[in-house]
N, C-alpha and C positions, 0 to 999 in steps of 0.2 A: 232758627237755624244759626248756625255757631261762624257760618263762611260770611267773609266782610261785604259789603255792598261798595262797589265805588264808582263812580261819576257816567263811564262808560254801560256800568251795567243796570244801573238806572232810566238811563239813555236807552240801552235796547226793550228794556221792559216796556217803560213808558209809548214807546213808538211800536214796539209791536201790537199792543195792545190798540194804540190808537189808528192804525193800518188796518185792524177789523172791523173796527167802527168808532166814531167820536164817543168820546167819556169826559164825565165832570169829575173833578176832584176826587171828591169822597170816593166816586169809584173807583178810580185808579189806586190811591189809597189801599182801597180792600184788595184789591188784587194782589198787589207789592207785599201787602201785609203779608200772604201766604207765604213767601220767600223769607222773609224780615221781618225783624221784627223793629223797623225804625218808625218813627213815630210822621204821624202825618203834617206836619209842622217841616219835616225833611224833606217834602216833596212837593211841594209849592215855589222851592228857588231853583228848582232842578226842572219846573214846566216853565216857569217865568224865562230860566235860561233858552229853553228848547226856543220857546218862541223868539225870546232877542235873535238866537240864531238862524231863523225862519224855515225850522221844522216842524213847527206849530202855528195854527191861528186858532184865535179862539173868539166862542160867539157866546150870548146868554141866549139862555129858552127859559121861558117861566115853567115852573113845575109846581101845582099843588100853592098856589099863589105866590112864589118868591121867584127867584132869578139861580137860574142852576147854572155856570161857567163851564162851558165844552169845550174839549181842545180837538183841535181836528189836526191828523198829518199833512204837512204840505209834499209837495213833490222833492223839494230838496229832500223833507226828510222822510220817505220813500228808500232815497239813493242812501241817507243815512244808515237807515234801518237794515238795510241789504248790504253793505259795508259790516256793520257790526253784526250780522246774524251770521255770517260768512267769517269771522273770524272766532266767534264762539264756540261755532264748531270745530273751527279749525283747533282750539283752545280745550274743549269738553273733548276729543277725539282724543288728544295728548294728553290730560288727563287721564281719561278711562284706559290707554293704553299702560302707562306706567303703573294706575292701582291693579289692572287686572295681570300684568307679567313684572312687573318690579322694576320695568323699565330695562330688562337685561335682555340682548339680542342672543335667540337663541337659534344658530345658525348650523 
């Protein structure tokens, strides 16, 4: 995709994602990937963030003999999540309005 990624929208991906159910890395990873094409090395200081900010905890599970790293949503970032899911729209709505009329009020 050619559209930037930036901190915020990382943020809602990441936490929407993890509002349906806990994920490890690499998964989240493949997800984002479909969006972006940023490399997985980008999204490691952006879950490390979530948690400093306690929108995150995370636990190990072993999987397959090694230690997989889950990030689970907290409640704070619930409220996050619905903060930002609430303004996307509000953002993708304005958008879609101006590409589908040019943005000119036709009264």
């Amino acid at each position: 995709m050619i559209f930037p990624m930036n901190a915020p929208m990382f943020d809602l991906l990441v936490l929407s994602v993890t509002d349906k159910e806990d994920a490890y890395g690499y998964q989240l990873s493949q997800i984002i990937k479909k969006v972006s094409n940023t490399k997985d090395s980008t999204l490691y200081p952006v879950l490390k963030r979530l948690q400093e900010q306690g929108f995150l905890t995370v636990y190990d599970q072993s999987y397959q003999g090694r230690n997989r790293r889950y990030y689970q949503i907290t409640e704070a970032g619930r409220q996050r999540y619905q903060m930002l899911s609430e303004n996307w729209n509000l953002y993708r709505d304005a958008i879609d309005l101006i590409v589908r009329t040019g943005g000119i009020n036709h009264e």
